[in-house]
C-alpha positions as CSV (number, residue, x, y, z in Angstrom):
1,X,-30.1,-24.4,-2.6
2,X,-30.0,-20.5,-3.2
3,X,-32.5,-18.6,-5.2
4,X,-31.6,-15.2,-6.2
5,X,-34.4,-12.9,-6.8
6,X,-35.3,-10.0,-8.8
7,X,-31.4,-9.1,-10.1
8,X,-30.5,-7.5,-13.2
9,X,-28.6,-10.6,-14.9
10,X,-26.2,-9.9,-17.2
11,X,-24.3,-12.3,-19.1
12,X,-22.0,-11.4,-21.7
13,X,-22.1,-15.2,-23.6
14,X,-25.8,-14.8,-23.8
15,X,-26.0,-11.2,-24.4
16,X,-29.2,-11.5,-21.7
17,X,-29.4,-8.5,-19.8
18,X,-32.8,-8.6,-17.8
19,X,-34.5,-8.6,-14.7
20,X,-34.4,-12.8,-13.6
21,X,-34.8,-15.2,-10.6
22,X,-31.3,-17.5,-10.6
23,X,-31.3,-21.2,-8.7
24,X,-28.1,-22.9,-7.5
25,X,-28.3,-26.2,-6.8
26,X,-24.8,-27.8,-5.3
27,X,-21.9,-26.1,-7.4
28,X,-24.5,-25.6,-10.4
29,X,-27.0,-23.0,-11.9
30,X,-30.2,-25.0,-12.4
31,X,-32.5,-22.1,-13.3
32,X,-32.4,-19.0,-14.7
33,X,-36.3,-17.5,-15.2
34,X,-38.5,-14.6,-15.0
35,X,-40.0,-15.1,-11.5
36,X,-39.0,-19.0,-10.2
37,X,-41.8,-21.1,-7.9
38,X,-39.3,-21.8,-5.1
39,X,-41.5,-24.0,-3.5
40,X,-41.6,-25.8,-6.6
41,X,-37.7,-25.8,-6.6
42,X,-37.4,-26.7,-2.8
43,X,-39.6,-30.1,-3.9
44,X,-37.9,-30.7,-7.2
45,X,-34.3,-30.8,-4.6
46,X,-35.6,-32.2,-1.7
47,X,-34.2,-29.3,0.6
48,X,-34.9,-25.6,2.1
49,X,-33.7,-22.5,-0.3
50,X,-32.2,-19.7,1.0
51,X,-33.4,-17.2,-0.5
52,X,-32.1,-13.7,-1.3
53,X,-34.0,-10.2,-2.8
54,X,-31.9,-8.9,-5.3
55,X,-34.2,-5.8,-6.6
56,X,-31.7,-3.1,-7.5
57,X,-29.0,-5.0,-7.9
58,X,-26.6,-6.4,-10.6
59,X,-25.7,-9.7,-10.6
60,X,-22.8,-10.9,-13.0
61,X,-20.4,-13.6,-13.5
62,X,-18.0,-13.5,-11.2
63,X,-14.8,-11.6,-12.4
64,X,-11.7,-13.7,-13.8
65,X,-8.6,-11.5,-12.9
66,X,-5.5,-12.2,-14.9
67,X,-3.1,-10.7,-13.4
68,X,-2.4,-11.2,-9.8
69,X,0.2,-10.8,-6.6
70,X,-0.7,-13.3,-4.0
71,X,3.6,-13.4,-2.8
72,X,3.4,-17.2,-2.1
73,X,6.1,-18.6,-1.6
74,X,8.1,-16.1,-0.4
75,X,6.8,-12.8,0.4
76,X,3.9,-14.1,2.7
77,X,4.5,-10.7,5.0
78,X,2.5,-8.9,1.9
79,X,0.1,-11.5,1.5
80,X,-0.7,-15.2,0.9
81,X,-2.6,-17.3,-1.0
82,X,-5.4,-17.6,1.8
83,X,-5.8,-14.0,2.3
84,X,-5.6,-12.9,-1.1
85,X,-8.0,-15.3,-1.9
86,X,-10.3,-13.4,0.9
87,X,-10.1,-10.1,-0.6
88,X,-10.7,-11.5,-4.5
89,X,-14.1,-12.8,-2.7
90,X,-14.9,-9.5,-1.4
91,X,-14.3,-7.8,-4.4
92,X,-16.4,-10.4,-6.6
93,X,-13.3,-12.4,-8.2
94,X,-14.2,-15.9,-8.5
95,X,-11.0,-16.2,-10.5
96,X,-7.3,-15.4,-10.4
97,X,-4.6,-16.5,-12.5
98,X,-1.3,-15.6,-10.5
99,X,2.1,-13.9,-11.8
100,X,5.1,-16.4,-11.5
101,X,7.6,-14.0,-9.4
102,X,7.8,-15.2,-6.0
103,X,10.7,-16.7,-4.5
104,X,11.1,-19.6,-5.5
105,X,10.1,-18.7,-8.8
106,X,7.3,-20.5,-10.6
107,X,9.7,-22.8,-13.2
108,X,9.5,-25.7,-11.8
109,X,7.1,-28.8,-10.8
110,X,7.6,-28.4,-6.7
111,X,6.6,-24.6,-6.5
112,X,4.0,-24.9,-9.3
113,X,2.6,-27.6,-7.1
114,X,2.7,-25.5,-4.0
115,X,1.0,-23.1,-5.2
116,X,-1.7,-25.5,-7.1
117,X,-2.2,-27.5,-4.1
118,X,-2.9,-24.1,-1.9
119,X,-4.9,-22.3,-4.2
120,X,-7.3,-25.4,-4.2
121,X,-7.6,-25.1,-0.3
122,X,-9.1,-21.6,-0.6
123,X,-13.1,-20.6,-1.9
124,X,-11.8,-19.2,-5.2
125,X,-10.6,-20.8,-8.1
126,X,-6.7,-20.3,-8.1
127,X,-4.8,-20.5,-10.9
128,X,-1.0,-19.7,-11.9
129,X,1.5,-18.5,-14.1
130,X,5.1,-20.5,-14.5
131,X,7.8,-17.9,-15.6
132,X,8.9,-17.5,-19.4
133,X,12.1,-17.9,-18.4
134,X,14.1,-20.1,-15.5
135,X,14.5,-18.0,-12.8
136,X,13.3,-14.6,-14.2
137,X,16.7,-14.5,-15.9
138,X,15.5,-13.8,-19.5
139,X,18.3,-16.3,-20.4
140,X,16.9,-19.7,-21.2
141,X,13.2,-20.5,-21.4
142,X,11.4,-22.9,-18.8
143,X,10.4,-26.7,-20.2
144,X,6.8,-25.1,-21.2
145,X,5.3,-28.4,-22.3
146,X,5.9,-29.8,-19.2
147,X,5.0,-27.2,-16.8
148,X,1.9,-26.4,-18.9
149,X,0.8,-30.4,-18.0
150,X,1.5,-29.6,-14.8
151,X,-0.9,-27.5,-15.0
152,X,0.5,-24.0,-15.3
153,X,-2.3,-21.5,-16.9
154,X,0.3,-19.4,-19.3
155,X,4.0,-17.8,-19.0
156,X,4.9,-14.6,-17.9
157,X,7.9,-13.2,-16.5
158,X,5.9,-10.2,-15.3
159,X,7.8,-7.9,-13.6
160,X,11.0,-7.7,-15.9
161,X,11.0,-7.6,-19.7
162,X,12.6,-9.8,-22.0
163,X,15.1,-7.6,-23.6
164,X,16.5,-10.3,-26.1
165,X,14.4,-10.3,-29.1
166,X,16.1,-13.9,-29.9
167,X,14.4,-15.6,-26.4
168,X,11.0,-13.3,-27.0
169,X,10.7,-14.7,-30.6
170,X,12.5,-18.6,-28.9
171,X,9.4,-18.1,-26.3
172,X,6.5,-17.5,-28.7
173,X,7.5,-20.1,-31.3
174,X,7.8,-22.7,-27.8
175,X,4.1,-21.4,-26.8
176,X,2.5,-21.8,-30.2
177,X,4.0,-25.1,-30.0
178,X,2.0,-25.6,-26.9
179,X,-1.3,-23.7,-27.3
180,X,0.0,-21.5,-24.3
181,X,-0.6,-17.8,-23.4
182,X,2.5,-15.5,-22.9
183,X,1.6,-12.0,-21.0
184,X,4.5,-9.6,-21.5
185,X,6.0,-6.5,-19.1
186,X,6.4,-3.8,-21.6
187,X,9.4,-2.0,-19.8
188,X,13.1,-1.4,-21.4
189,X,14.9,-0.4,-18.6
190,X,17.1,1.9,-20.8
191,X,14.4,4.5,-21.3
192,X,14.3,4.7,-17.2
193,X,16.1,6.0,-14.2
194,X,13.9,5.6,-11.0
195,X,11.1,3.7,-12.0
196,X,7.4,3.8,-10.6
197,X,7.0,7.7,-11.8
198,X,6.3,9.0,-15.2
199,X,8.9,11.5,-16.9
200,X,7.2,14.3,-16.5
201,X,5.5,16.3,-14.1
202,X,5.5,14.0,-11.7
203,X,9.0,13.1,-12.5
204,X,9.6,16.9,-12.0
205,X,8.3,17.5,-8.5
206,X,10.5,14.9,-7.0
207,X,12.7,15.6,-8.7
208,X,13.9,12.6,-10.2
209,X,14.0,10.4,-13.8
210,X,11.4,8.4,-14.1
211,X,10.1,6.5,-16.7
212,X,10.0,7.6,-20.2
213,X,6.9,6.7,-22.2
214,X,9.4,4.9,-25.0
215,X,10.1,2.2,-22.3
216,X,7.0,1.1,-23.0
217,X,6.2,2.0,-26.3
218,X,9.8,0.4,-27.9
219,X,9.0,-3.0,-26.7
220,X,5.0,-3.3,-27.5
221,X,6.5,-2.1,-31.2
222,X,8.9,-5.2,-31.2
223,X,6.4,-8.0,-29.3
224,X,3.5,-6.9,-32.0
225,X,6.1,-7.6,-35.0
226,X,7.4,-11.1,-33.3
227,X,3.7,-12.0,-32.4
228,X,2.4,-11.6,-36.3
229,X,5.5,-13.1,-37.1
230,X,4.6,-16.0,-35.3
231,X,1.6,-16.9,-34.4
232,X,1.6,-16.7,-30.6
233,X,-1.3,-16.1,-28.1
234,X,-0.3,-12.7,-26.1
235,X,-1.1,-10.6,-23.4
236,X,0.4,-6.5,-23.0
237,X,0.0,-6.9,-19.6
238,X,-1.3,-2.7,-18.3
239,X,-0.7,-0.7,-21.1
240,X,-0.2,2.6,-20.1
241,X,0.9,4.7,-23.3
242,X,-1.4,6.1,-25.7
243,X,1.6,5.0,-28.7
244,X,1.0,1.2,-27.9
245,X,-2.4,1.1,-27.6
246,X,-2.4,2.9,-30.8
247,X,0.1,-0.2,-32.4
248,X,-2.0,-2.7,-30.7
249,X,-5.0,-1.2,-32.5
250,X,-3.5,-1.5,-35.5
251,X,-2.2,-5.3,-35.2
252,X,-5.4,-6.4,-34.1
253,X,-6.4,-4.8,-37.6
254,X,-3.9,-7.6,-39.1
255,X,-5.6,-11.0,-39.9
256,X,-2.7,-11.9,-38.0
257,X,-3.7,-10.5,-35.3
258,X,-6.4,-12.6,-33.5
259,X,-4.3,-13.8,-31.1
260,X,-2.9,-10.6,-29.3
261,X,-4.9,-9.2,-26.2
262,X,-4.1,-6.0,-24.2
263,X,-5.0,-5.4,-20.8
264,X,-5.8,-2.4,-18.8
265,X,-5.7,-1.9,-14.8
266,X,-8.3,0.1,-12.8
267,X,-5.3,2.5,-11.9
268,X,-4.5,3.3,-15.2
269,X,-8.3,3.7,-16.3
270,X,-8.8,6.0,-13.2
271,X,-5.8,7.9,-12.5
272,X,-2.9,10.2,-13.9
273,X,0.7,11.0,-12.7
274,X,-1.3,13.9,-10.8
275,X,-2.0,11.3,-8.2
276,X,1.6,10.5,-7.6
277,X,2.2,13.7,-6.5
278,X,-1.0,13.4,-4.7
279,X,-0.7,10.2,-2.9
280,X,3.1,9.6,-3.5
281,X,4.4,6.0,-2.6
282,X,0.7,4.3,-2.4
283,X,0.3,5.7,-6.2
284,X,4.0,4.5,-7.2
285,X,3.9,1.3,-9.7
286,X,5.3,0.1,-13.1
287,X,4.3,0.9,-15.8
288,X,3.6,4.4,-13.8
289,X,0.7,6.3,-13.9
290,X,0.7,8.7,-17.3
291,X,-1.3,11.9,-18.7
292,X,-4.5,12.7,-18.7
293,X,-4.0,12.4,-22.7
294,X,-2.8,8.5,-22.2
295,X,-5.4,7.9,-19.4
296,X,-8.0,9.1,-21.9
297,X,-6.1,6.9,-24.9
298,X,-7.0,3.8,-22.4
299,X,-10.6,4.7,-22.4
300,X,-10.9,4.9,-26.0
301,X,-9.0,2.0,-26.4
302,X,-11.7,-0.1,-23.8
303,X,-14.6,1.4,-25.9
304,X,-13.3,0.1,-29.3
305,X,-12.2,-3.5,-28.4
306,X,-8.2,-2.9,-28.5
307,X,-8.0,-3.0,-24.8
308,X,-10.2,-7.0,-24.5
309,X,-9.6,-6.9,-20.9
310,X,-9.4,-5.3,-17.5
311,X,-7.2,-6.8,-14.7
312,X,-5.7,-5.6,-11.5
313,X,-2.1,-6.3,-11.1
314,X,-3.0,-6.9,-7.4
315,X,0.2,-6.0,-5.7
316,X,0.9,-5.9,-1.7
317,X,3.2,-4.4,-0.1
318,X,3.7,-3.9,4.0
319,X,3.2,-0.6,5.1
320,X,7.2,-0.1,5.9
321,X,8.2,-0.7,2.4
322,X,5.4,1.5,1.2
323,X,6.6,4.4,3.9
324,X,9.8,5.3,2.6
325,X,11.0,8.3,0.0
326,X,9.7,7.6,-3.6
327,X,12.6,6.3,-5.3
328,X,13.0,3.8,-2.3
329,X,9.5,2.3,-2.2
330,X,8.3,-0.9,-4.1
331,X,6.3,-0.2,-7.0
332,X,2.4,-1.3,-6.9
333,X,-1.0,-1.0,-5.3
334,X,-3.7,-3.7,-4.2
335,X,-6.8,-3.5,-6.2
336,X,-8.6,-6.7,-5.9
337,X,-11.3,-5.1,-3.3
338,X,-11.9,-2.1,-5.4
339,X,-11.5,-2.7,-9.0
340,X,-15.1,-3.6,-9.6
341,X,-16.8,0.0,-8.2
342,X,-13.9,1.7,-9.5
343,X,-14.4,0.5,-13.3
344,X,-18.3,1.0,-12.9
345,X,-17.9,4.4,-12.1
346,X,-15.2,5.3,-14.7
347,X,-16.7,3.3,-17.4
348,X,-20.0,2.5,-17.0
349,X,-21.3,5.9,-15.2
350,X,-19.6,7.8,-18.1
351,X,-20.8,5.4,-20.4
352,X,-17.8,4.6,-21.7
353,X,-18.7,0.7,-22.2
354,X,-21.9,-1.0,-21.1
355,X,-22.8,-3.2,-18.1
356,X,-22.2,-5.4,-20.9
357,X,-18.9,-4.9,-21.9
358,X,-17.7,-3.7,-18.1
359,X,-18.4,-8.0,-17.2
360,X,-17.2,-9.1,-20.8
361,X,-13.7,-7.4,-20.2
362,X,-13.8,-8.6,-16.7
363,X,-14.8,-11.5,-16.7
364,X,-15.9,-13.1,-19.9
365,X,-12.4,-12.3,-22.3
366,X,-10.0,-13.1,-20.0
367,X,-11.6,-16.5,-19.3
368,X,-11.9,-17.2,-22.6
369,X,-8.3,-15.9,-23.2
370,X,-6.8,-18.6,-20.6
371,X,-9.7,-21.4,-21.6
372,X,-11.1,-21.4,-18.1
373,X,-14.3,-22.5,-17.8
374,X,-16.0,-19.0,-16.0
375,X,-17.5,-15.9,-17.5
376,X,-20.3,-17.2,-17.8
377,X,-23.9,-17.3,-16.7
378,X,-26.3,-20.3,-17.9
379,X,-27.7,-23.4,-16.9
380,X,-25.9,-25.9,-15.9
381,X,-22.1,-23.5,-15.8
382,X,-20.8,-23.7,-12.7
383,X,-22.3,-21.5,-10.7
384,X,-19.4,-18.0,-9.9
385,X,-21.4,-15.0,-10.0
386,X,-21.0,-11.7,-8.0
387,X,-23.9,-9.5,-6.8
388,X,-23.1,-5.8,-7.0
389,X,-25.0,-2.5,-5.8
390,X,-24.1,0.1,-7.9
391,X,-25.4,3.1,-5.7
392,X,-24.0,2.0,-2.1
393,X,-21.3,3.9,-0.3
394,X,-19.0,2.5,1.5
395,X,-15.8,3.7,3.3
396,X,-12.3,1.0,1.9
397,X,-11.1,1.4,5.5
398,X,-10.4,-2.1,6.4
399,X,-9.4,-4.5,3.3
400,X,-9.0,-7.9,3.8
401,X,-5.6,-8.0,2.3
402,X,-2.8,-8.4,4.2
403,X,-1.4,-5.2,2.8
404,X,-3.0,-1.4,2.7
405,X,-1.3,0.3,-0.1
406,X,-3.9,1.6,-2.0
407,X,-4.6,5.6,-2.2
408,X,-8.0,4.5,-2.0
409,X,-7.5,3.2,1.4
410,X,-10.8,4.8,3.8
411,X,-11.9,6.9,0.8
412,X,-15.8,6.4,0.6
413,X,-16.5,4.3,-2.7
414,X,-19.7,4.1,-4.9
415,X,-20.6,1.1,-5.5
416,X,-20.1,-2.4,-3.4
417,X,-20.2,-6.0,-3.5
418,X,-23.0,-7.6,-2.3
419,X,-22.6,-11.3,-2.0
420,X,-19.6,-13.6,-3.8
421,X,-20.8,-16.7,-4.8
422,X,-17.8,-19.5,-5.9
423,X,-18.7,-23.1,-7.0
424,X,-22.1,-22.4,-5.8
425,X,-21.2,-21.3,-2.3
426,X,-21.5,-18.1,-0.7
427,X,-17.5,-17.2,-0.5
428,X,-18.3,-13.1,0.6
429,X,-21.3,-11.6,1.9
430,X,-21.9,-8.2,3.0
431,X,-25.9,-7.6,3.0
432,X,-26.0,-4.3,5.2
């Protein structure tokens, strides 16, 4: 048994946001009161508590990220599903849904299994993503039914857009006919030359194309049309542009517009294209980081309810690839460790959103976006939670990822997870 004492407990189903005492018993919360007898408690069980002062703390549901590298099969020199699965504990995830592009793809039963059947050897809950389309082709469209029975959590073929509007609209009919999410990559490689770096000033001091804002914007413009069209549950997977989240704004202002969700990254909420020429490779990713004026657009966008969630796009890379000019380094930075202090102080210490809202986008929406059972703090839920101290330093100097490519990497870092809790167990702990 573990008793939790003397947190602030916030959970966004509830709306409680309070100073409580929380019991676990086995994977379960079995209390959640002002100040529990935990003698009583230890009786009621019939064994010893552990039990843990949480004055000045936060505790929350554990966070549900959506979008997620762990490069298994495949690419397990970046990371694996074991050590990814570490360093969402340490940042307080108690939930990942995986992206479909490793190699094999995700498209069919053996890999979907492999990745299943590993995930479910780790302290997390591990879910995944099967591909849109066979392969990552964009040509013919997987057997979602099938896959989705297999237990595949939604379809993305994140990394690469679909450029034919005939297979997008194909795809969306297919997952309306199967209750399934799609999460989109919003990125028309005909707006681009040498992507990673916005088309700009960035662009400019290395001299180079980059990406033009209208990569992004052309394709959000033609998924919102085909998603009121027909129906579909999606996902703009890190919207970087302040013209989409402006035409997301406005379909969610449709009544047909209940089913489309945007997602922001803690990149994208934190930084501009300034840090590319700041950090250069380890600030490198698609969609690039943007303007001040866009990063700004995000913000807004979090505060009124257009941008429903917040997710990492967790994405390794070994130091070699990352050490190389900027047009020949891979695109992407890990974020699972970090993303939790990072949105706090963005959002919450500017007061942006609430404690509230900072747990509801990560956590709570995208749980309830997927249907997985998380987000959630109450009786009898399974018992995820993270505890978080807001006001501790600490230096990122040794992540538990495989991979280091983060321009946060030994900055010193307001705010750090205290203890991850998973299924009732203790899955990170870090108490000094």
């Amino acid at each position: 048994m573990i008793i939790l004492k003397g947190g602030l407990v916030i959970d966004p189903v509830s709306e409680l946001e309070g100073i409580r005492d929380i019991a676990i018993a086995g994977e379960k919360i079995v209390a959640i009161e002002e100040n529990i007898d935990v003698d009583a408690y230890t009786r009621q069980y019939g064994e010893e508590a552990d039990v843990y002062d949480c004055s000045g703390k936060i505790i929350g549901p554990g966070l549900v990220d959506v979008h997620v590298h762990f490069r298994d099969p495949g690419f397990t020199y970046k990371e694996d599903i074991y050590t990814g699965a570490k360093a969402a504990a340490r940042g307080g995830v108690t939930s990942v849904v995986l992206m479909a592009n490793t190699k094999p793809v995700v498209d069919n039963e053996e890999t979907l299994k492999y990745v299943i059947d590993k995930g479910a050897e780790t302290d997390i809950n591990v879910y995944t993503c099967a591909s849109i389309t066979k392969g990552l082709k964009g040509e013919e469209i997987v057997e979602m039914d099938y896959l989705k029975g297999m237990g595949a959590a939604g379809f993305t073929d994140d990394g690469i857009p679909l450029l034919e509007e005939g297979i997008a609209r194909a795809a969306m009919e297919k997952a309306v006919a199967t209750d399934s999410v799609l999460s989109f990559h919003e990125e028309d490689p005909s707006y681009i030359t040498n992507n990673g770096v916005n088309r700009g000033i960035a662009s400019d001091y290395y001299g180079i194309g980059g990406s033009d804002r209208m990569a992004e914007i052309s394709m959000v413009e033609r998924d919102i049309r085909l998603a009121l069209e027909t129906g579909a549950k999606v996902n703009f997977q890190h919207i970087s542009t302040k013209e989409a989240i402006d035409l997301i704004r406005d379909a969610k202002q449709d009544d047909r517009g209940v089913n489309i969700h945007a997602e922001a990254t803690p990149h994208h909420i934190s930084m501009t294209e300034k840090d590319v020429i700041e950090h250069g490779t380890l600030a490198k990713m698609n969609p690039p980081l943007r303007t001040e004026e866009d990063r700004q657009a995000i913000l807004a966008g979090l505060a009124d309810g257009t941008i429903d969630l917040i997710a990492t796009d967790h994405a390794p890379h070994s130091e070699e690839e990352k050490d190389k000019e900027i047009t020949g380094a891979p695109s992407g930075i890990i974020g699972l460790e970090t993303a939790l202090p990072v949105c706090y102080n963005s959002l919450v210490k500017n007061e942006i959103l609430s404690k509230m809202q900072l747990f509801c986008k990560m956590s709570t929406n995208p749980a309830r976006m997927y249907g997985i059972m998380a987000g959630e703090l109450a009786i009898d839920r399974t018992a995820d939670l993270v505890i978080f101290d807001e006001n501790r330093v600490k230096s990122f100097d040794k992540p538990l990822s495989k991979s280091k490519n983060s321009p946060l990497l030994n900055c010193k870092i307001t705010g750090d997870i205290i203890m991850t809790i998973c299924r009732g167990k203790i899955v990170y702990e870090n108490l000094k």
